[in-house]
C-alpha positions as CSV (number, residue, x, y, z in Angstrom):
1,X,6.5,-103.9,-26.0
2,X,2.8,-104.4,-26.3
3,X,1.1,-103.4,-23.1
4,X,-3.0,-104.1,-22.1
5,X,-5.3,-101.7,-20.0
6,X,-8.3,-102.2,-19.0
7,X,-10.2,-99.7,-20.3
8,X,-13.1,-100.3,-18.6
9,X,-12.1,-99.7,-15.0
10,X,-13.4,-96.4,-13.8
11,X,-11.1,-93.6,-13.3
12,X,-9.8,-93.0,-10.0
13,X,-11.4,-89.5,-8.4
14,X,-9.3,-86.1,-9.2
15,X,-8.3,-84.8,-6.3
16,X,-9.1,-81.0,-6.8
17,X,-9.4,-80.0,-3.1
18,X,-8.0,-76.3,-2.7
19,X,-8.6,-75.3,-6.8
20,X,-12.4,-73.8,-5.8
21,X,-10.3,-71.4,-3.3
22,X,-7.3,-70.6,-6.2
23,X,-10.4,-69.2,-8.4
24,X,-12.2,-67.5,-5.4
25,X,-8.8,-65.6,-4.9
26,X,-8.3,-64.6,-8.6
27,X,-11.8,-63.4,-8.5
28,X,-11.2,-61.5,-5.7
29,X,-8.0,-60.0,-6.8
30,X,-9.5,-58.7,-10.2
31,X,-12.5,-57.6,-8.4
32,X,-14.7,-59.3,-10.9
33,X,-18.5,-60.1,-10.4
34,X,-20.3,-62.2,-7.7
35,X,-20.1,-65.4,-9.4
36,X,-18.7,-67.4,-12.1
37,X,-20.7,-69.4,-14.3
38,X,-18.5,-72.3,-15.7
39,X,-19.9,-74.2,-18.7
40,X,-16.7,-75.9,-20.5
41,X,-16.8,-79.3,-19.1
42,X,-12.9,-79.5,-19.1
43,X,-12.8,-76.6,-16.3
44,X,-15.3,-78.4,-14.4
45,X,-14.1,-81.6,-13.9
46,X,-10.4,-79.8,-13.0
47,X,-12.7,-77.6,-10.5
48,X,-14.7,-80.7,-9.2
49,X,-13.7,-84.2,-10.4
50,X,-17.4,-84.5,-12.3
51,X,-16.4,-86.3,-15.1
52,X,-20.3,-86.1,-16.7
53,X,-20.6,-84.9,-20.6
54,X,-23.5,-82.4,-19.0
55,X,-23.4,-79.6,-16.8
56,X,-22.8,-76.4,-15.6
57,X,-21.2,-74.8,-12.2
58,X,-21.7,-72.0,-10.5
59,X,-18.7,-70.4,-8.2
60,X,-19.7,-68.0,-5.8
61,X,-17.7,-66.4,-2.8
62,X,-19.0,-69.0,-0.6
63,X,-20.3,-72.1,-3.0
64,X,-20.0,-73.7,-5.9
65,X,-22.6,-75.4,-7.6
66,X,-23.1,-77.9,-9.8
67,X,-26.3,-78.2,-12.4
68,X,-26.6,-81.1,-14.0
69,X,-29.6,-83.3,-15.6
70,X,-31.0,-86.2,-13.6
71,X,-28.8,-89.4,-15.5
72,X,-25.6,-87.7,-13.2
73,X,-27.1,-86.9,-10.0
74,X,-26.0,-90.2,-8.2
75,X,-22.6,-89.6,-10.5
76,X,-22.4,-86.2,-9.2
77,X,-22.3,-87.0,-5.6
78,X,-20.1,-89.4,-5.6
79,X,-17.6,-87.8,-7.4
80,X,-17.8,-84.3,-5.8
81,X,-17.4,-86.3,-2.2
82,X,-14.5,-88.2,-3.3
83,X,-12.3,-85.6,-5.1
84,X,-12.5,-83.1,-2.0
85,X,-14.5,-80.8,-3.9
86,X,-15.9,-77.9,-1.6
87,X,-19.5,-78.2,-3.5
């Protein structure tokens, strides 16, 4: 059973929509600081759908943020938009 992907098709957008609002409430509940600064790039694409291999985010009660170097802006965008992100 030899199977064939084509792994060069882009991956279809994570939808993450609600997740920003799962950390907001754990934040809340342990009645940590005013934001999160996420750096692991594993917790930010399962936070945003950004699949880049540079950047950081910021969660805040009311934004999240994502800083990332000019190649990914375009990237950025589209993938935040897609996956229901609240960025």
């Amino acid at each position: 059973m030899n199977q064939r992907h084509d792994l060069t098709a882009p991956l279809p957008p994570l939808s993450v929509s609600g997740r920003d609002a799962l950390v907001r409430a754990e934040l809340a509940k342990r009645g940590a600081a005013d934001a999160l600064v996420v750096f692991d790039l594993n917790n930010i694409r399962w936070l945003t759908g950004f699949t880049g291999s540079a950047g950081t985010l910021i969660v805040r009660n009311d934004e999240m943020v994502l800083v990332t170097d000019g190649r990914y802006g375009e990237q950025a965008r589209f993938q935040l938009a897609t996956s229901g992100a609240a960025a």
